[in-house]
N, C-alpha and C positions, 0 to 999 in steps of 0.2 A: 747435631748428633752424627756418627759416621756409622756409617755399616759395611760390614765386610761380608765378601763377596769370593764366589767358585763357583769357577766355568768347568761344565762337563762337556767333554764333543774329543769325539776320535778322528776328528775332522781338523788338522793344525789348520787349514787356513780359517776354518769359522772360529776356532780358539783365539786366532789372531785379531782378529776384525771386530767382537766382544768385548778383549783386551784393549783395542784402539777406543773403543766407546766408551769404556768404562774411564780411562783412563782422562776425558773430558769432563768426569763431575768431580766436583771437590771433596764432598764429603764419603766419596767409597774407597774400600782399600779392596783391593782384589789379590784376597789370601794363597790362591791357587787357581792354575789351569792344568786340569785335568782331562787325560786322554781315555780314561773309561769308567766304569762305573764304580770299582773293585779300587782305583786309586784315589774315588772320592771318599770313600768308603773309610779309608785311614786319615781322611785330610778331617773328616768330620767327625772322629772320634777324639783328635785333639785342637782342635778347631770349634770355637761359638762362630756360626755362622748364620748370617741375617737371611741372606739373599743367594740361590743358585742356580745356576741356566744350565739347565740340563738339556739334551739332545736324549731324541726320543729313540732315533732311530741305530740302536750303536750295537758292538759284536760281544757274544758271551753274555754281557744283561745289559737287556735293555733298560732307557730310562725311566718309562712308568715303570717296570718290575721292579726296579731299582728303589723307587719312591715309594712303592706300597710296601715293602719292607721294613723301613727304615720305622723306628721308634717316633722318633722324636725329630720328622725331619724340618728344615727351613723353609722359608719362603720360596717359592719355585715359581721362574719362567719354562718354560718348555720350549727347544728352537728344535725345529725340523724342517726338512725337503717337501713335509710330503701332511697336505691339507686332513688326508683321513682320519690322522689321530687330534682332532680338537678337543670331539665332544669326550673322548676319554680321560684330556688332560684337565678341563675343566672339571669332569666330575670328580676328578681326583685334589679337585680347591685349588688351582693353578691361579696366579695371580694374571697370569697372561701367559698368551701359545704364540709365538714369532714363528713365523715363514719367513727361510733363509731365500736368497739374502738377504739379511736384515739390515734398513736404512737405521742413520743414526734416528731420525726423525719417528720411527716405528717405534725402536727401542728407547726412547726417552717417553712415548706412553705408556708404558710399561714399567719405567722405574716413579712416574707420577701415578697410576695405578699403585704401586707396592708402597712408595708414603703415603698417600689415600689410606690404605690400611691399618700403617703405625698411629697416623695422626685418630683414625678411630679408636684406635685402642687406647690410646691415652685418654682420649678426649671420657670412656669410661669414667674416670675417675674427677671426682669434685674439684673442679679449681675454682681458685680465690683470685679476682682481680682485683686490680690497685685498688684502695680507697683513698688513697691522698694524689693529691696532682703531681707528685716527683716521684722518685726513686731514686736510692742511692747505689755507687758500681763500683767495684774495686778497682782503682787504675793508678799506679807508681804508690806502690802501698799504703793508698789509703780509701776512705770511702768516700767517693766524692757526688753531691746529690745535683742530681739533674732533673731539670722540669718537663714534662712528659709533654704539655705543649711547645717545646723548644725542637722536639725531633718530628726530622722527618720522616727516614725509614731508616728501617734497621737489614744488614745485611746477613744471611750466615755464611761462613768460611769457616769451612771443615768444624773442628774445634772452639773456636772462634768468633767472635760476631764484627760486625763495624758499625756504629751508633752515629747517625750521622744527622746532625744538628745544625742549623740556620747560623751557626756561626764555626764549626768545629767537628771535626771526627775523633770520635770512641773506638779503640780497638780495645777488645777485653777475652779473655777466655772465659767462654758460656757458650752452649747450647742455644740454639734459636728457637726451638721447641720451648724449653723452657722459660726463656728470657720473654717469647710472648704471654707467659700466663701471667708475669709482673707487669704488665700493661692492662689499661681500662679498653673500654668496650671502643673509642675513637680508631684505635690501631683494628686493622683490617690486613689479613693473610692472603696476600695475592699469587702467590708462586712459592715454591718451594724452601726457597732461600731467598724469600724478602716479605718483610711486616711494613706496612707503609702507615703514617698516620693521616685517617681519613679526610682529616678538618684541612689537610695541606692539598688534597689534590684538586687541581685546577683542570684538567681533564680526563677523557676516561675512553678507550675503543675496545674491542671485543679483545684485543690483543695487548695492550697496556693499559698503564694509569700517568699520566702526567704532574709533575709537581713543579709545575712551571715547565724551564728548559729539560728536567729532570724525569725520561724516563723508566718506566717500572714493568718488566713483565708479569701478564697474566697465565700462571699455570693453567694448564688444558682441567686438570681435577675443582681449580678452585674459582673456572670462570663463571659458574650460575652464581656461586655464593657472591661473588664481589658484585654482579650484575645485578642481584637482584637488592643489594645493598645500597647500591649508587643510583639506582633510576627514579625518578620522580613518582 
């Protein structure tokens, strides 16, 4: 899945340095960088937007004011100078409050926080896992059935996944969100952008999983579920 994404801050260089961050995950598009509240204002009336970093502290409206207004607003970070306003941005359901300057490392809990949310919100809804040991996947137009113990992990890229199997890679357009709910209970969500099958993994640290030579990151959101998965 991709989500897109508006920067608020009357601040070009935190505009810039947001922009740089964002600009290293694959799946967000960053629809606009905005210098106040009044030109997010128009972005968001023609604009679906997922995700927005707003800057609390900015002239003519501020960012909470700006947010408690708003109908129907997005998902919201909040980046500011200044510690005082946390407990306001949380109470206002902020996914996360950033103290500039913001490391990439700060702001990538923060976009693991805000999937944490989507994946709950799906999760909502009844899903059906495989009941047969393969599945079949559109590739050079046709359906071609692969056996679910043949893979190893699956990767997502943007749009896109990579199927990566003990003899062979699958690149296909599908969602990874989705492409996990066609998988049995084996396959295990370690990170963001990767489903590993658990029967393969040969080892495991608080930071990855091994499949052999084959390292796997563990997302900061998804490391108790995997831990508490894998330990004896």
């Amino acid at each position: 899945m991709s989500y897109k994404c508006i920067i608020v801050d009357d601040e070009e260089l935190a505009r810039r340095l947001l922009t740089n961050h964002l600009s290293q995950l694959d799946n967000y598009e960053l629809v606009a960088s905005c210098q106040s509240a009044i030109e997010a204002n128009k972005v968001l009336k023609e604009h679906t937007i997922d995700l927005m970093f707003l800057d609390i502290e900015m002239p003519v409206l501020k960012g909470v004011d700006f947010l408690k207004n708003l109908t129907h607003p997005p998902q919201v970070v909040f980046t500011t100078a200044y510690r005082d306003y946390a407990v306001e941005g949380f109470d206002l359901h902020a996914v996360d409050y950033l103290l500039k300057p913001i490391s990439f490392a700060r702001f990538f809990k923060s976009i693991e926080r805000f999937e944490g949310l989507q994946i709950n919100k799906e999760g909502e809804q009844p899903v059906q896992t495989a009941s047969k040991d393969y599945i079949f996947i559109r590739k050079d137009r046709k359906q071609v059935k692969l056996y679910l113990e043949h893979i190893l992990y699956v990767e997502g890229l943007k749009d896109y996944i990579k199927i990566h199997t003990e003899t062979e890679t699958h690149v296909i357009k599908h969602g990874l969100n989705a492409f996990n709910k066609k998988l049995d209970d084996r396959f295990l969500r370690t990170h963001r952008s990767y489903v590993v099958n658990s029967d393969k993994i040969t080892a495991y640290t608080a930071l990855d999983v091994e499949l052999d030579t084959i390292e796997i990151p563990i997302g900061e959101y998804y490391k108790k579920t995997v831990v508490d998965r894998l330990k004896p």
